[in-house]
MILOVEX-210179 format. One record per residue (C-alpha): residue in one letter; chain; x, y, z. Coordinates in Angstrom, 2 decimals. Each point is the difference from the previous one (the first is absolute). Layout:
# residues N
<node code="a" unit="A" X="X" Y="Y" Z="Z"/>
...
# end
This chain:
# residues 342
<node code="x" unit="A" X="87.91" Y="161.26" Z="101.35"/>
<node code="x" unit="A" X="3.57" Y="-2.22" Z="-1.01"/>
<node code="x" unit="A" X="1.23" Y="-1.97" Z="2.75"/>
<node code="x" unit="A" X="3.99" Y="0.46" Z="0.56"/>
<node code="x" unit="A" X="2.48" Y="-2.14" Z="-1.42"/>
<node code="x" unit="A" X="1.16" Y="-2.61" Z="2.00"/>
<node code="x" unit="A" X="3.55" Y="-2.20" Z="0.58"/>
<node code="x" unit="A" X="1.15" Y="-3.31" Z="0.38"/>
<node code="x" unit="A" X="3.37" Y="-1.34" Z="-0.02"/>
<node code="x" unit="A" X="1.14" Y="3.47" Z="-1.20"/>
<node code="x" unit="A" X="-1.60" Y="0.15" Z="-2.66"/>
<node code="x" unit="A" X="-2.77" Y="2.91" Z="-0.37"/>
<node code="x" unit="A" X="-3.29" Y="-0.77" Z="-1.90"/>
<node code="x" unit="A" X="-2.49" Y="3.46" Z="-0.96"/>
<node code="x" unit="A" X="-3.53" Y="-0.12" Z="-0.53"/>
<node code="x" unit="A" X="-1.70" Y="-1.85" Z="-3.03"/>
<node code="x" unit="A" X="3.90" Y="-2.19" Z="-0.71"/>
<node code="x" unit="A" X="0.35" Y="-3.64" Z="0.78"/>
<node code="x" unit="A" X="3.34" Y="-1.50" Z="1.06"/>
<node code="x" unit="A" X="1.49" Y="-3.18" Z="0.60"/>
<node code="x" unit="A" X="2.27" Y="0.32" Z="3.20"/>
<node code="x" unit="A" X="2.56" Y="-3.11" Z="0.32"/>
<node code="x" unit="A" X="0.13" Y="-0.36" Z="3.84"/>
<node code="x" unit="A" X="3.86" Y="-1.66" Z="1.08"/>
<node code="x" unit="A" X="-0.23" Y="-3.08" Z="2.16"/>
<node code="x" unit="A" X="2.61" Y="-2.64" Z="0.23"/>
<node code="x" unit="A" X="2.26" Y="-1.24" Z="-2.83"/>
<node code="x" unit="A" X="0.18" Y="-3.29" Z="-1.11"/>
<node code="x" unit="A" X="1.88" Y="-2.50" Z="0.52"/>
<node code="x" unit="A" X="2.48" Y="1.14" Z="-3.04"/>
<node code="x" unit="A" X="-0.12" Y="3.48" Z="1.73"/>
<node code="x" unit="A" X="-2.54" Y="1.02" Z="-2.64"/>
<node code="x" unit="A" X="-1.70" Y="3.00" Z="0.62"/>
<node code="x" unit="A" X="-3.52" Y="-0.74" Z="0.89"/>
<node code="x" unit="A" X="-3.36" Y="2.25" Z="0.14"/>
<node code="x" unit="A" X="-3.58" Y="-0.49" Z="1.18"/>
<node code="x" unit="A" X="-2.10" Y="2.32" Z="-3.26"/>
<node code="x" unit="A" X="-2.30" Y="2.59" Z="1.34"/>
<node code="x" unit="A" X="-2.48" Y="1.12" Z="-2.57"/>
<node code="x" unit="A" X="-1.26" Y="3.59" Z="0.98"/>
<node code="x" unit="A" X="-2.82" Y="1.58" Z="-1.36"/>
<node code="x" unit="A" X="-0.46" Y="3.64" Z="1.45"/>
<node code="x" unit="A" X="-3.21" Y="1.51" Z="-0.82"/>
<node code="x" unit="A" X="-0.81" Y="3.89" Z="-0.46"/>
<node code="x" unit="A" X="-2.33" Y="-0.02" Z="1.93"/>
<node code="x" unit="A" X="-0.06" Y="-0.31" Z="3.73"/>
<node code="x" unit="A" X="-1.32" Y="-3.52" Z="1.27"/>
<node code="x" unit="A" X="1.03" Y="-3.24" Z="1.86"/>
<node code="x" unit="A" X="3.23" Y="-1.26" Z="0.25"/>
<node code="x" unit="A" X="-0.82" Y="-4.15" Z="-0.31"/>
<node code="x" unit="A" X="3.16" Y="-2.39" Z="-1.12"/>
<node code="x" unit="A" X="-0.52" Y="-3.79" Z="-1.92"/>
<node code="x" unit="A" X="2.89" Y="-2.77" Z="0.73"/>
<node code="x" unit="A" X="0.40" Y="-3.73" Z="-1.64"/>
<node code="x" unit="A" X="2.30" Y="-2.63" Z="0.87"/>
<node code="x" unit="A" X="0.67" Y="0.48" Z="3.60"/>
<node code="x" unit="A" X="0.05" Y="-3.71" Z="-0.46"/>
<node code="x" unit="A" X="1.96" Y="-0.40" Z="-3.00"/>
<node code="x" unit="A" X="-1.92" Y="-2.99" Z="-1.76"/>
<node code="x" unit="A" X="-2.74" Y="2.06" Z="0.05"/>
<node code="x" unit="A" X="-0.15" Y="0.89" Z="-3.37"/>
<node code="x" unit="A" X="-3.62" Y="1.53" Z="-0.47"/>
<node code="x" unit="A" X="0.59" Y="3.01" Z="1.75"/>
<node code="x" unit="A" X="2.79" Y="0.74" Z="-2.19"/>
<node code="x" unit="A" X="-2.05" Y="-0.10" Z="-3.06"/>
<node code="x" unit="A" X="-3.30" Y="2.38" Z="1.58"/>
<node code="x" unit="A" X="3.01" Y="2.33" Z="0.64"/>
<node code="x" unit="A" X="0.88" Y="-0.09" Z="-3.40"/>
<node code="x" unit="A" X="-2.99" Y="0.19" Z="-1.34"/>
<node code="x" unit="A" X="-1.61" Y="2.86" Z="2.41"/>
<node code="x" unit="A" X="3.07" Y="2.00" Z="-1.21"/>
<node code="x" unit="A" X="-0.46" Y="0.10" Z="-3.72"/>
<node code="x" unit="A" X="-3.42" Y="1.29" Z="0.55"/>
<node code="x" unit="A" X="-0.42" Y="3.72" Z="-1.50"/>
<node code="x" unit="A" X="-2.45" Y="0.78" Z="2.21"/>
<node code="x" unit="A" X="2.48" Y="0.69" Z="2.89"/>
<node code="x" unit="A" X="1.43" Y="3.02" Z="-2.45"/>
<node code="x" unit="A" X="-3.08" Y="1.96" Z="1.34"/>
<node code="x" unit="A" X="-0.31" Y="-1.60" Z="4.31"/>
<node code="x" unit="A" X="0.05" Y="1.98" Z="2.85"/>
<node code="x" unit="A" X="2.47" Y="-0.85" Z="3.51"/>
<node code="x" unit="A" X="2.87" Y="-1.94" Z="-0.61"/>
<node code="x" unit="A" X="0.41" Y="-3.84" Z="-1.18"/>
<node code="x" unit="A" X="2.66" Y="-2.11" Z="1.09"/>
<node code="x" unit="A" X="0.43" Y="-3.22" Z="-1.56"/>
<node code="x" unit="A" X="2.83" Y="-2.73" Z="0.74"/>
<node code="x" unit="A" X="-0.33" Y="-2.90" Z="-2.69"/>
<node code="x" unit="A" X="3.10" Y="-2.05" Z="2.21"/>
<node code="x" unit="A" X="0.71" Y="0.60" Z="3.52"/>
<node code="x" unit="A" X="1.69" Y="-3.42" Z="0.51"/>
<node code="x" unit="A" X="2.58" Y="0.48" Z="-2.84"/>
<node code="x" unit="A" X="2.01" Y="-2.69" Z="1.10"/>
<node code="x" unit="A" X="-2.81" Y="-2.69" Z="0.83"/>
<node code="x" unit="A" X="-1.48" Y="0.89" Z="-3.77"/>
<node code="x" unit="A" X="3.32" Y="-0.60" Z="-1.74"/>
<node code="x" unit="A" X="0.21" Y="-3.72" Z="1.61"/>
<node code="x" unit="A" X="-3.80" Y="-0.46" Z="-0.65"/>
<node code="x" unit="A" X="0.08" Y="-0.37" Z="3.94"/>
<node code="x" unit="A" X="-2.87" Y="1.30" Z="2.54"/>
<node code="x" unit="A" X="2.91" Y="0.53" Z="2.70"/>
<node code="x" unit="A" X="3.08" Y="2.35" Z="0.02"/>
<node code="x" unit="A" X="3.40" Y="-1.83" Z="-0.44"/>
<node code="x" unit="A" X="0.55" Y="-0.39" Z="3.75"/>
<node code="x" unit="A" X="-3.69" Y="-1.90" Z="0.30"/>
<node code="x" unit="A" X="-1.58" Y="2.63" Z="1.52"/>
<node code="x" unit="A" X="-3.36" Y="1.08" Z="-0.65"/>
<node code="x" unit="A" X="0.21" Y="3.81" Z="-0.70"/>
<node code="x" unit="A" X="-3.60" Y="0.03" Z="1.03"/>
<node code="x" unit="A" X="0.64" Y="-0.17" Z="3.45"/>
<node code="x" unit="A" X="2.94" Y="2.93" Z="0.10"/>
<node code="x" unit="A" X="-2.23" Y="2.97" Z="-0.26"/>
<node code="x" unit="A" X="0.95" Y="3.08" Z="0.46"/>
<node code="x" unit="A" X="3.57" Y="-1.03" Z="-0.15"/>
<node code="x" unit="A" X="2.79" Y="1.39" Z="1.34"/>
<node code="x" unit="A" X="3.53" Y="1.24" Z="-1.43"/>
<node code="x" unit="A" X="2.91" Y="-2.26" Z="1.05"/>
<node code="x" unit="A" X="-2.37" Y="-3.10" Z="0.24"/>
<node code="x" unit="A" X="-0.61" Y="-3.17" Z="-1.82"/>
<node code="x" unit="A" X="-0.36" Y="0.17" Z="-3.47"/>
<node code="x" unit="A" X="-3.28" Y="-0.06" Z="0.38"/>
<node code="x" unit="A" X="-0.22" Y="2.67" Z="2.67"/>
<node code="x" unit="A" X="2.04" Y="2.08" Z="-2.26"/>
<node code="x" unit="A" X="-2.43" Y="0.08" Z="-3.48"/>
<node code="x" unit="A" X="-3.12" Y="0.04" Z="2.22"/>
<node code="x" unit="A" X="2.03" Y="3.30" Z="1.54"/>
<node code="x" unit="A" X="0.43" Y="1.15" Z="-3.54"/>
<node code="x" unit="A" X="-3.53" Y="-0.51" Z="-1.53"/>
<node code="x" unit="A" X="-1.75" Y="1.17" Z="3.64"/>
<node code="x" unit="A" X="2.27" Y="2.81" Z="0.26"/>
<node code="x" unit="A" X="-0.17" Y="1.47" Z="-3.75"/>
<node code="x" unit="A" X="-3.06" Y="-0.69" Z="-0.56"/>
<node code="x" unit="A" X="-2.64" Y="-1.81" Z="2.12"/>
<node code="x" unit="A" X="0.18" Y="3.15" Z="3.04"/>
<node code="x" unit="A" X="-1.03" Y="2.58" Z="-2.77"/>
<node code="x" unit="A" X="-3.08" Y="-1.24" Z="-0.77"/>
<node code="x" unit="A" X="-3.60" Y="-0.18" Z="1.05"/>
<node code="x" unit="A" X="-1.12" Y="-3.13" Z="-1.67"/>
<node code="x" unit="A" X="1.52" Y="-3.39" Z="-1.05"/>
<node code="x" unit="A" X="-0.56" Y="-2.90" Z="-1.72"/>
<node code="x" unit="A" X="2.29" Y="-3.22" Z="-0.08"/>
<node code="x" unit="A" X="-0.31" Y="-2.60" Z="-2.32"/>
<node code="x" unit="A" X="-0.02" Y="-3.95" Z="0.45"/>
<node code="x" unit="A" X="-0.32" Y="-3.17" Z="-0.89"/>
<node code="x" unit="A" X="-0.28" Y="-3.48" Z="1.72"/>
<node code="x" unit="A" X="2.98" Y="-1.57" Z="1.40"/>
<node code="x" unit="A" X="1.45" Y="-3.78" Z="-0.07"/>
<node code="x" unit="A" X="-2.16" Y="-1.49" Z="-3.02"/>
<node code="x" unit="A" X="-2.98" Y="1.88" Z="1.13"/>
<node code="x" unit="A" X="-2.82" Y="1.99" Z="-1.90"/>
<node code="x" unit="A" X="-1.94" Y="2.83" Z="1.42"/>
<node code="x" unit="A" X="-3.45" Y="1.35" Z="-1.36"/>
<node code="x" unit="A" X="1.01" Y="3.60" Z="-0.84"/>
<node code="x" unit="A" X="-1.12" Y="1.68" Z="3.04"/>
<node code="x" unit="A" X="0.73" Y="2.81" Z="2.45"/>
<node code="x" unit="A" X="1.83" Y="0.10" Z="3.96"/>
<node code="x" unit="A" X="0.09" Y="2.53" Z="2.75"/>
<node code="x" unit="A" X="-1.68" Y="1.91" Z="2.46"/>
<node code="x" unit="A" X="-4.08" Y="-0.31" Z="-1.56"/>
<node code="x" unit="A" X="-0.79" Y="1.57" Z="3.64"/>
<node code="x" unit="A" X="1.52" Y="3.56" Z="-1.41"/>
<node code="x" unit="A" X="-2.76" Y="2.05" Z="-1.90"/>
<node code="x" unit="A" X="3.07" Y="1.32" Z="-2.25"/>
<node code="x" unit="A" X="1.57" Y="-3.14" Z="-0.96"/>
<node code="x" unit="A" X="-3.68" Y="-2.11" Z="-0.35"/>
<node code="x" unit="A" X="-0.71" Y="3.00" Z="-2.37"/>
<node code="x" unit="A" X="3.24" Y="-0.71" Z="-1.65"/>
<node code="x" unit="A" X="-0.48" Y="-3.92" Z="-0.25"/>
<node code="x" unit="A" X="-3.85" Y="0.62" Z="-1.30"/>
<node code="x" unit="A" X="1.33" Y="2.12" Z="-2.49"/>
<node code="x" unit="A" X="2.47" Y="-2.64" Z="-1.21"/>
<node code="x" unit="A" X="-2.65" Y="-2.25" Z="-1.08"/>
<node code="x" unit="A" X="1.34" Y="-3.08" Z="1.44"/>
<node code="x" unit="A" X="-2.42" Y="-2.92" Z="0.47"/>
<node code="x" unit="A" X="1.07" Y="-0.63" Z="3.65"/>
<node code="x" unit="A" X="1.97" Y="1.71" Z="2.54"/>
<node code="x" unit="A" X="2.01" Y="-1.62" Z="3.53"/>
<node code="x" unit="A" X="-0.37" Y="1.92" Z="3.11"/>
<node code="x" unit="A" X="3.59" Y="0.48" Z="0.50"/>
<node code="x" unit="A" X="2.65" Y="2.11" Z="2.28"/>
<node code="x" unit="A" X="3.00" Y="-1.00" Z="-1.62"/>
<node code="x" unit="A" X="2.99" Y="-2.44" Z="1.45"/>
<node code="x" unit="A" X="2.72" Y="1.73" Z="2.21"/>
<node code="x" unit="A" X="2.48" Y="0.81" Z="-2.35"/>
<node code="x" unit="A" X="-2.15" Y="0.33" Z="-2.88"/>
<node code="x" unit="A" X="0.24" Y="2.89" Z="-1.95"/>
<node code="x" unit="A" X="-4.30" Y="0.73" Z="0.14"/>
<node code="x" unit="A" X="0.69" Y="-0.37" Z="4.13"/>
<node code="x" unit="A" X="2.56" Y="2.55" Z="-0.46"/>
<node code="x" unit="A" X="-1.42" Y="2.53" Z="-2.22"/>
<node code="x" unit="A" X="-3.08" Y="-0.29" Z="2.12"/>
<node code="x" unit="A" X="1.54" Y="1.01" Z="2.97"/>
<node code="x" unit="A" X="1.59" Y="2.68" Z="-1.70"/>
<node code="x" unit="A" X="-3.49" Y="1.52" Z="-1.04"/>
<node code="x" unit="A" X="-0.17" Y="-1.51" Z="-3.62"/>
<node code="x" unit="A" X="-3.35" Y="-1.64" Z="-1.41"/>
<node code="x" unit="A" X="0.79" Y="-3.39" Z="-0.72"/>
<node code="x" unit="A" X="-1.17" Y="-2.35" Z="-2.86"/>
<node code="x" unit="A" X="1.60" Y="-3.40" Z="-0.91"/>
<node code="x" unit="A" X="-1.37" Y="-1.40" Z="-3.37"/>
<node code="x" unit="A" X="0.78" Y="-3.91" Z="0.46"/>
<node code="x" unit="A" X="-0.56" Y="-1.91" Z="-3.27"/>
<node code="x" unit="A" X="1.20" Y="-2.95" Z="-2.03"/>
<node code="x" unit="A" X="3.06" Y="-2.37" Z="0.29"/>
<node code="x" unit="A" X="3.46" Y="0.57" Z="0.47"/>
<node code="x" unit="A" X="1.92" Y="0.29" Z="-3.68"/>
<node code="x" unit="A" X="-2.46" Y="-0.27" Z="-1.95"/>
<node code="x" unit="A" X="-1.56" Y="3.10" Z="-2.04"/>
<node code="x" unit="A" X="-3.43" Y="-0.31" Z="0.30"/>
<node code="x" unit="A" X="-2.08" Y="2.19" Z="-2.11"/>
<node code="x" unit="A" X="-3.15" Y="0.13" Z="2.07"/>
<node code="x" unit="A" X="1.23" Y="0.98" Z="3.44"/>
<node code="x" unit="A" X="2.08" Y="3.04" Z="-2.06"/>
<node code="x" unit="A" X="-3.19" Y="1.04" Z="-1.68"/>
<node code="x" unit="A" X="-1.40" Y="0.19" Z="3.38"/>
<node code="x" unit="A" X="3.07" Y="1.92" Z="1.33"/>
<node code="x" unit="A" X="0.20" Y="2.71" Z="-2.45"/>
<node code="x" unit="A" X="-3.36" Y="0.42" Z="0.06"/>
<node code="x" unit="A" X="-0.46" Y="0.29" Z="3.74"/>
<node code="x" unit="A" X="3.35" Y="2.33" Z="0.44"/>
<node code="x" unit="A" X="-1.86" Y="2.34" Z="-2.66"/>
<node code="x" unit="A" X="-2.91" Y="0.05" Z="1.59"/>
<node code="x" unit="A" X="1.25" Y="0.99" Z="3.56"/>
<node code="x" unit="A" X="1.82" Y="2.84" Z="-1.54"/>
<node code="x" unit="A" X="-3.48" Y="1.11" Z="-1.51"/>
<node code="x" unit="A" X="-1.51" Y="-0.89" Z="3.25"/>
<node code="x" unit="A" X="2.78" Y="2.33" Z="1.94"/>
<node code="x" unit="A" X="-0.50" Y="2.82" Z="-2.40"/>
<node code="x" unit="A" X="3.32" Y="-0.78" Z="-1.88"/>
<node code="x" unit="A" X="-1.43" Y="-0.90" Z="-3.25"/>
<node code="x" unit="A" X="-2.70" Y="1.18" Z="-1.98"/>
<node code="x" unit="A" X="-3.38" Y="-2.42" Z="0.69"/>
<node code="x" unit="A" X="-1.38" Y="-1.88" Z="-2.74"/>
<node code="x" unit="A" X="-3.48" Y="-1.21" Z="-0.66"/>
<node code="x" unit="A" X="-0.87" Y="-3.00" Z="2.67"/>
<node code="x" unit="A" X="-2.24" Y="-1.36" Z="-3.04"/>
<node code="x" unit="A" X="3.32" Y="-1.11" Z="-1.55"/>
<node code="x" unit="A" X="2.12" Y="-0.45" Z="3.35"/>
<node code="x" unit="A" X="-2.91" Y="-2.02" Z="1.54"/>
<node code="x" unit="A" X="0.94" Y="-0.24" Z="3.59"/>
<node code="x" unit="A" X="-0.59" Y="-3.13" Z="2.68"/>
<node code="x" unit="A" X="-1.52" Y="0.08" Z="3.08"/>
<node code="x" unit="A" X="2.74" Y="-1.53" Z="2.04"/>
<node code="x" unit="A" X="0.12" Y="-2.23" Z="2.98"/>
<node code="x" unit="A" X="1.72" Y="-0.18" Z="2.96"/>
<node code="x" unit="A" X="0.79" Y="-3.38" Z="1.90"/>
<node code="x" unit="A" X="-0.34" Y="-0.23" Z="3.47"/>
<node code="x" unit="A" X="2.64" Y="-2.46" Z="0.06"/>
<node code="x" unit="A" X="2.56" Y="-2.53" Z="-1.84"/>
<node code="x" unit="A" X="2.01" Y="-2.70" Z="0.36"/>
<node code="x" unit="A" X="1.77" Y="-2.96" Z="-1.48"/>
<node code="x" unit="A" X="-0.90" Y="-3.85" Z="-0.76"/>
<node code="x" unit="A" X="3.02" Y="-1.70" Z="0.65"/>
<node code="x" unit="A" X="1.12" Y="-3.64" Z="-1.06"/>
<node code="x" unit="A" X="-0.17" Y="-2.75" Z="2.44"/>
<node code="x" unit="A" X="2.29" Y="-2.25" Z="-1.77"/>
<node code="x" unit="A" X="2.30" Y="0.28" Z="-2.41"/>
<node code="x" unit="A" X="-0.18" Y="-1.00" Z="-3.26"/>
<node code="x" unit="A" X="-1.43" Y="0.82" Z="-4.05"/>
<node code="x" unit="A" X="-2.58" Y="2.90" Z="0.74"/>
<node code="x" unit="A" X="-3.22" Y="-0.10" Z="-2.81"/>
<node code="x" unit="A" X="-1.93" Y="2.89" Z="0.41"/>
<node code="x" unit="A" X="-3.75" Y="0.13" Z="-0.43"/>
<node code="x" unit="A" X="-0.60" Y="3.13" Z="0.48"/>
<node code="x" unit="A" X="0.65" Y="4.02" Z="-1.55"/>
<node code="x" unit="A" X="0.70" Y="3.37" Z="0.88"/>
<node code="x" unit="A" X="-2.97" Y="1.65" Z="0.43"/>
<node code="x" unit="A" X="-2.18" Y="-3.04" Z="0.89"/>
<node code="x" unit="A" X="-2.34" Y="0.30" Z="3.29"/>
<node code="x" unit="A" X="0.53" Y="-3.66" Z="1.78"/>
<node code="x" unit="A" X="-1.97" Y="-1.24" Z="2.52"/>
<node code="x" unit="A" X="1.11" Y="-1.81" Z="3.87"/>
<node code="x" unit="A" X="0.96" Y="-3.33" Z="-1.22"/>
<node code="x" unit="A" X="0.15" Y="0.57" Z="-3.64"/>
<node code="x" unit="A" X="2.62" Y="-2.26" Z="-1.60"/>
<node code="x" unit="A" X="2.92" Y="2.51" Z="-0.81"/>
<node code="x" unit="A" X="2.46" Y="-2.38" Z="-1.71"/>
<node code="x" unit="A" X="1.87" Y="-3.24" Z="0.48"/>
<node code="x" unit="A" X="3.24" Y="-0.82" Z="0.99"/>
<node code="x" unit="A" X="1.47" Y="-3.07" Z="-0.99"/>
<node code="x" unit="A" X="3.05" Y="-1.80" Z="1.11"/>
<node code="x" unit="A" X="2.08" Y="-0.43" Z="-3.07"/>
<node code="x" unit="A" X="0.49" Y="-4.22" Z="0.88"/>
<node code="x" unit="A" X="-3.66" Y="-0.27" Z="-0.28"/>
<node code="x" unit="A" X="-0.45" Y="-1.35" Z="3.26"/>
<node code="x" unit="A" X="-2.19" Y="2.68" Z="1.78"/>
<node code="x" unit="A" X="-2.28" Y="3.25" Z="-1.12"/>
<node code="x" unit="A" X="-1.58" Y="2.43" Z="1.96"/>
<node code="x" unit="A" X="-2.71" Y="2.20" Z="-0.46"/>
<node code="x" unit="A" X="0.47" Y="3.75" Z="0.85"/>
<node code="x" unit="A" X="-2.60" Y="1.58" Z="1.13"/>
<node code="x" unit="A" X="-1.16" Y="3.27" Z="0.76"/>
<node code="x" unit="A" X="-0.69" Y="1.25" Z="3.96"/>
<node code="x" unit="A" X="-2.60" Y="2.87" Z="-1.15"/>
<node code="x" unit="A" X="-1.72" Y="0.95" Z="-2.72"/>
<node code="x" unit="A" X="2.07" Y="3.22" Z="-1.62"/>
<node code="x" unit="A" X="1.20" Y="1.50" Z="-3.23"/>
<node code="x" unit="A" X="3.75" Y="-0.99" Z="-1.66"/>
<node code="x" unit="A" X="1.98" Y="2.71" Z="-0.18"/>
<node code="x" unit="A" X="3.06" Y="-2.03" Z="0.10"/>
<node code="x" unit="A" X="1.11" Y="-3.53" Z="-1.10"/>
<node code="x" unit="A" X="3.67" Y="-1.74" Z="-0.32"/>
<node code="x" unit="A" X="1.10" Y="-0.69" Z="-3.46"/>
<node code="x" unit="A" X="2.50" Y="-2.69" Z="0.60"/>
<node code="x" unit="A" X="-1.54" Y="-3.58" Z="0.05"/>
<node code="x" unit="A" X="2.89" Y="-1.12" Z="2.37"/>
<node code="x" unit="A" X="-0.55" Y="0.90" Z="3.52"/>
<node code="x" unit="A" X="0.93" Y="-0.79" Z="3.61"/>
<node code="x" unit="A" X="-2.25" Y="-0.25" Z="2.97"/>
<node code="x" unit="A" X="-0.76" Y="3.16" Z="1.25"/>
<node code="x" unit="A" X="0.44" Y="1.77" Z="-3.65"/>
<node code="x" unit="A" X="-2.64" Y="3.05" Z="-0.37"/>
<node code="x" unit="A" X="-2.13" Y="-0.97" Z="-2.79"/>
<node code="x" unit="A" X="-3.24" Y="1.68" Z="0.03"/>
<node code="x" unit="A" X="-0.49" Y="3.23" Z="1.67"/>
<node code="x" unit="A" X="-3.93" Y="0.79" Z="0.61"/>
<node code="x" unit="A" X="-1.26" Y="3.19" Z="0.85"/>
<node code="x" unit="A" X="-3.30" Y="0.57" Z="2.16"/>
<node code="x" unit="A" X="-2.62" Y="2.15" Z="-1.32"/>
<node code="x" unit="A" X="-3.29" Y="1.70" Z="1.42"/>
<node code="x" unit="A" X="-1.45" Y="-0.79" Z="-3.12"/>
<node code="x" unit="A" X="1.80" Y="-3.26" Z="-1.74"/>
<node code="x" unit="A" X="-2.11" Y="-0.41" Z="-3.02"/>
<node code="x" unit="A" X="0.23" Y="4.07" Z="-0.73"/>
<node code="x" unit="A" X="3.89" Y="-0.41" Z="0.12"/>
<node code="x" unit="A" X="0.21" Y="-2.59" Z="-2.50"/>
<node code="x" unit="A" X="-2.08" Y="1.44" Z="-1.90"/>
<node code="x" unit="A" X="2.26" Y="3.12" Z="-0.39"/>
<node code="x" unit="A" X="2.66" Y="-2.21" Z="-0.87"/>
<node code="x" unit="A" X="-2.00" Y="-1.32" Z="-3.07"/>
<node code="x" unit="A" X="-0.74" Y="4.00" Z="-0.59"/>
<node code="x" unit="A" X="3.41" Y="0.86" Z="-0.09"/>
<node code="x" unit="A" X="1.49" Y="-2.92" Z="-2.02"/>
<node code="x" unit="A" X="-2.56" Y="1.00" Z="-2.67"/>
<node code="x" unit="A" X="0.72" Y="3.92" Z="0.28"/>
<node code="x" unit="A" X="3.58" Y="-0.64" Z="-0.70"/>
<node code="x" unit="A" X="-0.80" Y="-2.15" Z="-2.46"/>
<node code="x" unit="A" X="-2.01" Y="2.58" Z="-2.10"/>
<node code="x" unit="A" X="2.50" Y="3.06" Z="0.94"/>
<node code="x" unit="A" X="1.81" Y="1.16" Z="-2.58"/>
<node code="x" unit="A" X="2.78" Y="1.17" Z="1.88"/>
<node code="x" unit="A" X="-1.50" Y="3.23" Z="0.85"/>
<node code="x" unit="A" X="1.59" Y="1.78" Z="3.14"/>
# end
């Protein structure tokens, strides 16, 4: 049985077609028209409704290229449901190669919006409005922040059968135990019935090629796990047993100073391993920085300058330590041998 057509913005997509659907949102400066891309991708057949967004931070530049790349794929001529997929939500942040909007604000704390707002307030109103309340599922993409790197891995409610499922299917190393800030679009969509995903990985402008591997791949794979796509053999796929911490949280510097790091993502450290050094840049003093549990690196600051109280390695706390790290090793080689298939 064909599923109906469907609208947005005015504009009416059957069964089987693919749009893209140019959402208005505030001009520009030089009272250029400006308009957040909606890729649609209506199936024939019945089936979830599950939307993909980038750049809600707009220096957050791998999410913009899973987008593009999840989009080109032919197999989505033949899906079930409905795919949404929003390469840019913070236009303006990605055209000044800035994670903030042009007023400083974090658009990650504005969810759902409202109309006659902020700036902010207004585009999260437009992308939570248009899009975001139609669906079932979601999945937002990131990166790290400030000159940091994340180990591609997963956020969001793990205590939900339905979004564990989700995250499992993904194929993601690790995963965070994670609600979602106030504000945040994952908090909002939650609350508003959607199964949340956020796909952290990488650093902030900078393309790189293993954490969008792992980000096509794992949108794919939830659509085949949600009955979207077509499954393919798990012989090629090869699929992780993935592991949930109990808990995170940052190393942060005691002094300020030249950071050298001794350590990588992915590494299990142990209570009073030796993490890095920081050195004041006079050469009078150096401190060792060490670490207050034993943990895996899932995060580490990129920038060698740093203040005291800087975040510069985030740990996370696992049931089994040596199990996680190992599935770190797994997946670096798995994406190292894929092909590209998704």
């Amino acid at each position: 049985m064909a599923q109906a057509s469907i609208e947005l913005a005015g504009q009416v997509i059957a069964p089987g077609q693919k749009a893209t659907v140019l959402l208005p949102v505030a001009e520009t400066y030089l009272r250029q028209d400006a308009r957040m891309p909606v890729h649609v991708f209506h199936g024939r057949r019945p089936g979830p409704r599950l939307f993909v967004c980038a750049a809600i931070h707009g220096d957050e530049l791998n999410g913009i290229e899973v987008v593009r790349r999840l989009t080109s794929l032919k197999r989505l001529s033949s899906m079930a449901g409905t795919l949404f997929a929003v390469p840019v939500v913070n236009l303006y942040g990605f055209m000044g190669n800035s994670r903030y909007l042009p007023d400083r604000r974090d658009l990650n704390r504005f969810f759902p919006g409202a109309k006659g707002g902020s700036l902010a307030s207004e585009l999260a109103q437009v992308l939570f409005k248009n899009v975001v309340s139609y669906c079932d599922y979601g999945i937002d993409l990131h990166t790290g922040s400030n000159h940091r790197r994340n180990l591609p891995h997963l956020r969001g409610d793990m205590s939900d059968p339905e979004v564990l499922a989700m995250a499992r299917a993904f194929g993601a190393p690790l995963a965070l135990e994670s609600p979602g800030a106030k504000g945040s679009l994952r908090g909002a969509a939650v609350a508003k019935g959607v199964k949340m995903l956020t796909y952290e990985a990488g650093e902030a402008l900078r393309l790189d090629e293993v954490s969008i591997k792992a980000g096509v791949r794992g949108l794919t794979s939830v659509m085949e796990h949600l009955g979207m796509l077509s499954t393919r053999k798990r012989s090629v796929r090869s699929s992780l047993t993935m592991q949930v911490a109990l808990n995170s949280s940052w190393v942060r510097a005691t002094m300020s100073g030249l950071l050298q790091s001794r350590v990588k993502l992915g590494q299990l450290v142990s209570k009073d391993q030796i993490l890095g050094f920081i050195h004041d840049p006079f050469g009078t003093q150096s401190l060792e920085l060490t670490s207050p549990r034993q943990g895996v690196v899932i995060g580490l600051q990129s920038l060698p300058s740093v203040y005291k109280g800087d975040a510069l390695v985030h740990l996370g706390s696992f049931e089994a330590p040596a199990k996680a790290e190992a599935l770190v090793d797994e997946f670096s080689e798995l994406m190292n041998q894929d092909s590209g298939l998704a």
